[in-house]
GUDO-949938 format. One record per residue (C-alpha): x, y, z; residue in one letter. Coordinates in steps of 0.001 Angstrom, whole numbers, padded with zeros to 6 digits, always signed. Layout:
REM residues N
XYZA;...
REM end
This chain:
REM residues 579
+282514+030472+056909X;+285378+032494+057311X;+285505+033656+060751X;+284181+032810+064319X;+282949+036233+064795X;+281444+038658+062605X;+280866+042883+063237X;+277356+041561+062128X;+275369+038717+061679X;+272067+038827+059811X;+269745+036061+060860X;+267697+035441+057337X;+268687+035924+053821X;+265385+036830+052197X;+264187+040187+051554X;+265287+042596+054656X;+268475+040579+055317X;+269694+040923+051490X;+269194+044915+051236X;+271173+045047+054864X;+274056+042528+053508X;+274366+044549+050773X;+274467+048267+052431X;+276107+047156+055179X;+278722+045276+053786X;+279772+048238+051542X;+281755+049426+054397X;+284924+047153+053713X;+285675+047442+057630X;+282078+045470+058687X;+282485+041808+058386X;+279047+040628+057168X;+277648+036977+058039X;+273759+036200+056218X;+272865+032740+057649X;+269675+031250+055815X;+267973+028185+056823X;+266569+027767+053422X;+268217+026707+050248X;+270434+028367+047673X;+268525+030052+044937X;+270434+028438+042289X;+270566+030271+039176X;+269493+027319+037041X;+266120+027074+038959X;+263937+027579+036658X;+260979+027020+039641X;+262225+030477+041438X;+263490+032534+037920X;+260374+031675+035808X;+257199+034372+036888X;+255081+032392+035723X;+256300+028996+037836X;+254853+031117+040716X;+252384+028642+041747X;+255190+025645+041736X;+257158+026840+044763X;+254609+027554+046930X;+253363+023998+048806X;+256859+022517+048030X;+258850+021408+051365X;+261799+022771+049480X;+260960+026476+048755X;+258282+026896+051438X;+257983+026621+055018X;+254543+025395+054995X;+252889+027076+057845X;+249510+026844+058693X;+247509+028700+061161X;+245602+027555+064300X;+241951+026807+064116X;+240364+030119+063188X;+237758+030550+065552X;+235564+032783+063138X;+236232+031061+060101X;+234451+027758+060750X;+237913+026242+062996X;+239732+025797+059759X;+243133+026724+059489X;+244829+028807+056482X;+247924+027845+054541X;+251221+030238+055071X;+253317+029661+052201X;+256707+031447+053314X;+259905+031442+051455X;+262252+028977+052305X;+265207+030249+050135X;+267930+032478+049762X;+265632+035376+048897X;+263092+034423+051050X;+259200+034653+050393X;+260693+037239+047154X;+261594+034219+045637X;+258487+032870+045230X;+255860+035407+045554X;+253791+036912+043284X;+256191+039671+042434X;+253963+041986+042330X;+255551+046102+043750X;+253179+048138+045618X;+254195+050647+048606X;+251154+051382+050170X;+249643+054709+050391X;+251065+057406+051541X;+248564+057906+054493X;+250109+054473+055656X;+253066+055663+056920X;+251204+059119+058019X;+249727+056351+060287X;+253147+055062+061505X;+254016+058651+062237X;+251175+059148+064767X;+252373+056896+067247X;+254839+058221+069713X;+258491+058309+069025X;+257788+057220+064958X;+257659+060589+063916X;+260425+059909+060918X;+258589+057006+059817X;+255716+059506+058057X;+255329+059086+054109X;+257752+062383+053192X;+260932+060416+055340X;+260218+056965+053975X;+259765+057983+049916X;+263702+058905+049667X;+264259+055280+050778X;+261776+054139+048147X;+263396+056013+045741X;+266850+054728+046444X;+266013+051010+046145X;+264291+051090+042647X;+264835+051420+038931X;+261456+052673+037670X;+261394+051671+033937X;+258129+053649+033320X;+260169+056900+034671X;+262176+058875+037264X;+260432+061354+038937X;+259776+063028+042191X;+257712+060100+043397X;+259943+056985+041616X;+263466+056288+041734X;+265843+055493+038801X;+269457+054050+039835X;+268251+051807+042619X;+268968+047733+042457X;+265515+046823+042238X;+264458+046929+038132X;+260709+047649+037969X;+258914+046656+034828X;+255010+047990+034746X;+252986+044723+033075X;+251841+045252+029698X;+247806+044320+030578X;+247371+044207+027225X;+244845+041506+027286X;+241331+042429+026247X;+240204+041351+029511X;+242289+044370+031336X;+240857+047004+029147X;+237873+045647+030242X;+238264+045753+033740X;+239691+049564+033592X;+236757+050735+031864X;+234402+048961+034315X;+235987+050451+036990X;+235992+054026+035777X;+232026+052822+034623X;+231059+051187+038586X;+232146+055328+039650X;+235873+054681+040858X;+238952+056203+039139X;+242190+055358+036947X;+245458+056393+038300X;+248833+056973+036350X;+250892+055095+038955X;+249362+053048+041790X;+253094+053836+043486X;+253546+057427+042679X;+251262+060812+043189X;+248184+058989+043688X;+247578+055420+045252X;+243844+055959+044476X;+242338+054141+041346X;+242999+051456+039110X;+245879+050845+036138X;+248530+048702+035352X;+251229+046867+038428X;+254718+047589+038617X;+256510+043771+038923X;+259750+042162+040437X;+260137+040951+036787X;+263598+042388+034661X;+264118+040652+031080X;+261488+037897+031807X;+262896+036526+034623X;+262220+037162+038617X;+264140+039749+040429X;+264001+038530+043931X;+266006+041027+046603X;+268823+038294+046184X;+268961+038477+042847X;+268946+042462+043265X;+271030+043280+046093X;+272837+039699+047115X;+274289+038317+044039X;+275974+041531+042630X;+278243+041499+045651X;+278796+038357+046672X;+282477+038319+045931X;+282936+040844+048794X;+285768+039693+050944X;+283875+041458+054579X;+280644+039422+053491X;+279817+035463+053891X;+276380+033578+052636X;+275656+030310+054279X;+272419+028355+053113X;+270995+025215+054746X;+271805+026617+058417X;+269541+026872+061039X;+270062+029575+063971X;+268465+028207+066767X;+269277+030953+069649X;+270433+034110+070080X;+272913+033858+072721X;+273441+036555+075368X;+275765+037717+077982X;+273393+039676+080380X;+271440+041681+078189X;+273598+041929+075052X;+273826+039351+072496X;+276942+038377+071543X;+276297+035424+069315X;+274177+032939+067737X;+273756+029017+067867X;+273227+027322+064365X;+272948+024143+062766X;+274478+023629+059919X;+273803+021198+056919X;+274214+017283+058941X;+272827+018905+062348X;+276320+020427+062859X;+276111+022543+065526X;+278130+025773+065579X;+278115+028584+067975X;+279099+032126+066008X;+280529+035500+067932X;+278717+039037+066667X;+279284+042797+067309X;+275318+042473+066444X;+272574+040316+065624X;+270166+041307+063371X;+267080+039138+063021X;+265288+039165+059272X;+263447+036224+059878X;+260183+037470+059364X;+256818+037877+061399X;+256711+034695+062183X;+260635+033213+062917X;+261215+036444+064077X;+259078+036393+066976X;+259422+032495+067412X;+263302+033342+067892X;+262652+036227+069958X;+260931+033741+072200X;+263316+031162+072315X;+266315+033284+072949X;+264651+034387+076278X;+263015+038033+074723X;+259004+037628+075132X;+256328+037309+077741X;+257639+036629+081134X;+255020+033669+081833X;+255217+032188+078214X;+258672+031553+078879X;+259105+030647+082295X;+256014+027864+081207X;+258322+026619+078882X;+261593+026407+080632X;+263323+029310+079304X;+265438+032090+081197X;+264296+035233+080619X;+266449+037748+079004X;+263489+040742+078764X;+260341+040541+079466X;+258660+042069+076333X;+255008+040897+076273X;+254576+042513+072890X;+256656+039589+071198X;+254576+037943+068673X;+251512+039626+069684X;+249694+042175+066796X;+249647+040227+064245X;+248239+041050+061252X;+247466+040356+057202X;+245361+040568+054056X;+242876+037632+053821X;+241347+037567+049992X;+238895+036001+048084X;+238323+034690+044045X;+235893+035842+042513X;+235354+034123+038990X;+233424+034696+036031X;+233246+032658+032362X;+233722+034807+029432X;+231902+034762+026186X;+235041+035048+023856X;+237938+032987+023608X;+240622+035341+024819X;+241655+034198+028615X;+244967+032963+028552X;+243715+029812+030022X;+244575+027715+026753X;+248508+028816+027622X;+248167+027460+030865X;+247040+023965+029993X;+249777+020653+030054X;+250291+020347+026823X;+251328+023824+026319X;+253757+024253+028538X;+256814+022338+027021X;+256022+025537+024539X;+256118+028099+027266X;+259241+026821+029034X;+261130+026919+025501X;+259979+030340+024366X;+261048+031758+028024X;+264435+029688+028198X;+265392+030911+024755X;+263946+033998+024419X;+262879+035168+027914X;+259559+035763+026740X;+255796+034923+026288X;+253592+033254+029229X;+256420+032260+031012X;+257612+035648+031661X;+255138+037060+033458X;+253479+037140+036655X;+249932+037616+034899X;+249347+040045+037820X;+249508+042925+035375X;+246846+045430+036354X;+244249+046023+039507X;+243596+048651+041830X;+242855+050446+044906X;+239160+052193+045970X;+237353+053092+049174X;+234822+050554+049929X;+232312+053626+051557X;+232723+057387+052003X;+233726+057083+055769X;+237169+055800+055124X;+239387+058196+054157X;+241745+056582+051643X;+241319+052856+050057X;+240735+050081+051949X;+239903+047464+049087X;+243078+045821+046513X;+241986+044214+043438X;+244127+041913+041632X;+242597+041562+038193X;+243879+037595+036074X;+242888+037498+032565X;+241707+033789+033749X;+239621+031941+036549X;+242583+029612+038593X;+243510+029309+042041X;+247435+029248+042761X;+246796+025677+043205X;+246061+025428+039577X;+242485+024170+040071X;+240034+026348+037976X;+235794+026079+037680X;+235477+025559+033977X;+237168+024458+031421X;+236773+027165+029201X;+237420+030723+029508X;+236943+032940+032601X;+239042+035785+034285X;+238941+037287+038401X;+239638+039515+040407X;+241623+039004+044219X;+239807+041208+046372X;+240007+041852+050648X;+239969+044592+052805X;+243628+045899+053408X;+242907+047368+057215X;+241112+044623+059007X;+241247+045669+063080X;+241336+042249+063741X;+244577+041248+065408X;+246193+037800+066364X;+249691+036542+067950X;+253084+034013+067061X;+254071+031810+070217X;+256371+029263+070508X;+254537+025792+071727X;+258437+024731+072867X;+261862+024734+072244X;+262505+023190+069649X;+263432+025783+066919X;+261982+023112+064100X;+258899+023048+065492X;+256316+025974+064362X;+254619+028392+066232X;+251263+028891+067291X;+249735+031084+064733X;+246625+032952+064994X;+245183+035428+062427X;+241452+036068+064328X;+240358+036639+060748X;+236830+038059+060814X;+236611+038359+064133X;+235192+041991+064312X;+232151+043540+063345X;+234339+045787+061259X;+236297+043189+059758X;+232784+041543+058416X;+231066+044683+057497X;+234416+045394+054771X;+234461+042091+053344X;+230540+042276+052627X;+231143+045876+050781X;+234323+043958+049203X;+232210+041600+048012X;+230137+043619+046682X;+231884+046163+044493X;+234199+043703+042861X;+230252+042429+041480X;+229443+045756+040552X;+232701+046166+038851X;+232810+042910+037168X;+228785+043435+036258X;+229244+046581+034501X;+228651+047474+030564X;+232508+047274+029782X;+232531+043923+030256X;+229421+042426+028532X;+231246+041460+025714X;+232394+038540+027425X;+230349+038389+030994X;+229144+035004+030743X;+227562+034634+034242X;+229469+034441+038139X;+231327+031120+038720X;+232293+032214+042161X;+230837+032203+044510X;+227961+032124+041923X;+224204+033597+041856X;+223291+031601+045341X;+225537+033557+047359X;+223432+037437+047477X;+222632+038115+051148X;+225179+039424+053664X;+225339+036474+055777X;+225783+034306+052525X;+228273+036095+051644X;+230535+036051+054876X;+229609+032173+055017X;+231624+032085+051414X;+234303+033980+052823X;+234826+031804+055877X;+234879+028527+053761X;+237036+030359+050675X;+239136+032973+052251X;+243148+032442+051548X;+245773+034556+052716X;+246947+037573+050545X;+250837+036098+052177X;+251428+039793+054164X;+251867+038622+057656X;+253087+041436+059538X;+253523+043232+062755X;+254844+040844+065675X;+257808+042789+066536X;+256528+046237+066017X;+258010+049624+066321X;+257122+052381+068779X;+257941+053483+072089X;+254942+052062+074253X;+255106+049423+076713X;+254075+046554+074104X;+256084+047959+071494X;+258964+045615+070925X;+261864+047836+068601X;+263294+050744+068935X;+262463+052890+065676X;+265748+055255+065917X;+267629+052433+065920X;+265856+049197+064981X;+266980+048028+068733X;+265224+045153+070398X;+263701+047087+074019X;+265874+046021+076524X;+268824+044399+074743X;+271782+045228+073546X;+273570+044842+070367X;+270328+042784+068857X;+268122+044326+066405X;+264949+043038+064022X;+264573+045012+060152X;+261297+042494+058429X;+258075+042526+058405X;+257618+042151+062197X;+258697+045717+062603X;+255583+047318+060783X;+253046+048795+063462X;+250252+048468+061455X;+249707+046529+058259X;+250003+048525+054366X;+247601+049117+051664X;+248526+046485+049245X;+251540+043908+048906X;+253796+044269+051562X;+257044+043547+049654X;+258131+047069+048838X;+257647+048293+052615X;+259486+045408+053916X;+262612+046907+051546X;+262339+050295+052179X;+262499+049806+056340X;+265516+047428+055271X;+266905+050499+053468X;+266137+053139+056089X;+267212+050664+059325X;+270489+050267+056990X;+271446+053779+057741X;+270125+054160+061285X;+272297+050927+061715X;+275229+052242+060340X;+275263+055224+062028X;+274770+057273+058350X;+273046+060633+058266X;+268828+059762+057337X;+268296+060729+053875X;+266117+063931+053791X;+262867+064266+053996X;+260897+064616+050306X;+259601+067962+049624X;+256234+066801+047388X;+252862+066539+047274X;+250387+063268+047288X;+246965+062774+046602X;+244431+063200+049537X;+240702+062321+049077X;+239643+064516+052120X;+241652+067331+050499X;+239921+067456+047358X;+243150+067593+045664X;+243445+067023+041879X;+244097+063843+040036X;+247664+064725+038762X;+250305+067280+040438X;+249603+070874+039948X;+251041+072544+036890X;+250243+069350+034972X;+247879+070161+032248X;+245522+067176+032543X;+243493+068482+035174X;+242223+071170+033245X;+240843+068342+030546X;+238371+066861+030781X;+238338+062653+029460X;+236955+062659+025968X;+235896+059436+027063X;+234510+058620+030496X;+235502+054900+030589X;+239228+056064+029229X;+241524+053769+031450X;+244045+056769+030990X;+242307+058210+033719X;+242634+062014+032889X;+239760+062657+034754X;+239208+062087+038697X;+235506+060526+039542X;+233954+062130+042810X;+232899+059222+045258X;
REM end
């Protein structure tokens, strides 16, 4: 560390605190401090660079946080697993790396709120745009000089062209580009994968400018307070590596932490409910009682079936194949080891009252949990299904102060009527997808939950005992202008502060369709200017798809929508099917 004060301190080096280091510290004038609690993501780590070493990270006390969840009330009092990155990178170094935005009608969503009215899908795709390299192709709807390299995954497994087929065969489209004109359908993923190794944000936007004189990394350090003089914050407390502690001046304090450490150091710096905090000791700063409350995720399920035919890639996966693996991807960046296997899935509406999709599918050319456990021995493949728009909602509150300790979490998964009647429907389509002629080649009978588990209640029984979390908590500092809302979204200003701001997760007012690693970059993009005081970029000028609008599959003027598919199960998807 360079200094004792900084123009700007970023409180978390993982996803939204590397895309702010980066933009911000491109003005040579802003001194730049990232201060991550989690380790380096050394470049020799073959646990974070290897896709396919996904499933190592998570559950290890030194890439993951290891949070867990309160009791769930509604899932039988069990508590769920939080695996969050605990990294330089943060959870995009050891995620699934898998690049989805969310549909358009998302952000529409954002819009309607008061005061978000530049958060609406035609303001936010320029700040897609700018952060990726799409290797599939520039267009109006993709970017193609941004840090983040996009590879689309091959899915050329027999057991994806499978699953498009069935799809197109159970009534529910293909799409081109889950991230470009239409969200709606199924086809192959867009990854965080470039030359067979994982392109975290760190990776992207951190390590090309580290040598920046106006910018300083420090790994292994704790911030443990924001500190303020009346209502600005001027400063945060840290420990650094030994327990050092060290007390560090800043113009502003940005908070990347997360939807959970955000909120928990929200809380402990004196920003949060009134009576939480006074319970615990703590002077009150603000009283925000939004702080940690709204919070909200994607809760998914397995569902397994054996194949007939030998072609899973489950024989790739077993011990004595790896040594194999691990040489063909060190040498050669290639084979197994270079991919995520989350190559292909999709997006549908799980009934005609919803007006855009509200089901992800995550299709594995093999049946195996991320903890590496599988139900047979032989071949199999799944599909990772859950409903993206639960209205449950839960909260993040500090039991203390003690920054090491974690938070209270509560989900309130399947807690609503709502909640249960989508995860029955999910349920159920992913069996008539997986059930249809496409796939009786190798359909060799349900594994899970298997033939006993038919009737509603059976299946939300499975659910409660099976669930896991899709990793997309979200929501706890939210944006808006409404007493509960808890961040300015003109300025990415904490209510009632000064000089302290929060870009993550947290910031989302409601939950996206899909992965939530692409939205969490794009505000980091967008706050970047409305930080630095930089003219927005302008709004797009383009079309996307609408179900309610009846609009065609591809853009107008493009010649496919006059053809019909020669072949109705045609994964290509030239031809939209009605719902």
């Amino acid at each position: 560390m360079k200094r004792d004060r900084y123009d700007v301190v970023i409180v978390g080096g993982g996803s939204a605190g590397s895309a702010l280091a980066n933009r911000l510290s491109a003005d040579p004038g802003t001194s730049v401090l990232v201060l991550e609690a989690g380790r380096s993501d050394y470049r020799i780590d073959p646990f974070i660079h290897m896709p396919a070493a996904l499933p190592f990270p998570i559950g290890s006390r030194f890439y993951d946080w290891r949070y867990e969840t309160d009791p769930e009330p509604a899932m039988n009092g069990r508590t769920v697993y939080h695996a969050r990155g605990k990294v330089l990178g943060g959870s995009s170094s050891i995620n699934g790396m898998i690049f989805q935005r969310g549909n358009p009608l998302d952000y529409q969503r954002w819009a309607s709120d008061p005061g978000m009215e530049t958060w609406d899908y035609l303001h936010c795709l320029p700040y897609f745009k700018r952060m990726e390299t799409c290797l599939a192709g520039a267009d109006d709807w993709r970017g193609g000089d941004g840090p983040l390299v996009l590879e689309r995954g091959p899915a050329d497994n027999p057991l994806f062209t499978a699953f498009f087929r069935a799809a197109v065969e159970a009534g529910y489209p293909a799409t081109d580009d889950v991230n470009g004109y239409r969200q709606e359908g199924f086809a192959r993923f867009d990854r965080n994968i470039h030359r067979g190794r994982r392109l975290s944000a760190a990776r992207a936007y951190l390590h090309p400018v580290q040598d920046r004189p106006n910018l300083d990394v420090l790994t292994n350090t704790l911030v443990t307070r924001v500190r303020f003089e009346g209502k600005r914050a001027v400063g945060v407390d840290c420990e650094l590596p030994g327990r050092r502690k060290r007390s560090i001046g800043a113009g502003e304090v940005i908070l990347c932490g997360g939807a959970f450490n955000t909120p928990q150091l929200l809380q402990l710096s004196g920003v949060g409910d009134e009576a939480l905090l006074r319970r615990l000791g703590i002077d009150v700063v603000h009283h925000s009682p939004g702080v940690g409350e709204n919070l909200q995720d994607h809760l998914e399920v397995y569902i397994q079936y054996a194949s007939k035919q030998p072609v899973s890639i489950a024989p790739g996966l077993r011990w004595r194949a790896r040594p194999g693996i691990a040489y063909n991807w060190l040498v050669h960046r290639r084979g197994l080891g270079a991919t995520n296997h989350f190559e292909g899935g999709g997006f549908c509406r799980s009934n005609d009252d919803v007006d855009y999709p509200n089901l992800m599918f995550h299709f594995l050319p093999v049946a195996i949990r991320y903890d590496g456990s599988a139900p047979t021995e032989g071949h199999g493949y799944q599909v990772h299904v859950g409903p993206m728009y639960a209205d449950t909602r839960g909260h993040v509150r500090i039991r203390s102060t003690d920054p090491r300790e974690h938070p209270s979490i509560l989900f309130n998964y399947l807690s609503t009527a709502n909640d249960r009647r989508e995860w029955v429907e999910a349920v159920r389509v992913a069996r008539d997808i997986l059930n249809q002629p496409a796939f009786a080649a190798y359909n060799d009978g349900e594994l899970s939950p298997g033939p006993s588990v038919e009737t509603d209640d059976e299946i939300l029984d499975w659910v409660r005992r099976d669930a896991e979390t899709a990793l997309h908590p979200s929501c706890t500092a939210r944006m808006g202008t409404d007493d509960l809302s808890v961040v300015d979204p003109t300025t990415m200003g904490v209510h009632g502060t000064e000089g302290l701001r929060v870009v993550d997760a947290s910031v989302f007012p409601y939950v996206t369709n899909g992965n939530i690693y692409a939205p969490v970059m794009m505000v980091a993009e967008k706050a970047a200017d409305l930080i630095a005081g930089r003219t927005p970029l302008p709004a797009a000028d383009v079309l996307y798809y609408r179900h309610r609008d009846r609009m065609p599959l591809y853009p107008p003027g493009d010649g496919r929508n006059a053809v019909p598919a020669a072949d109705p199960a045609d994964p290509a998807g030239t031809q939209e099917v009605a719902r």
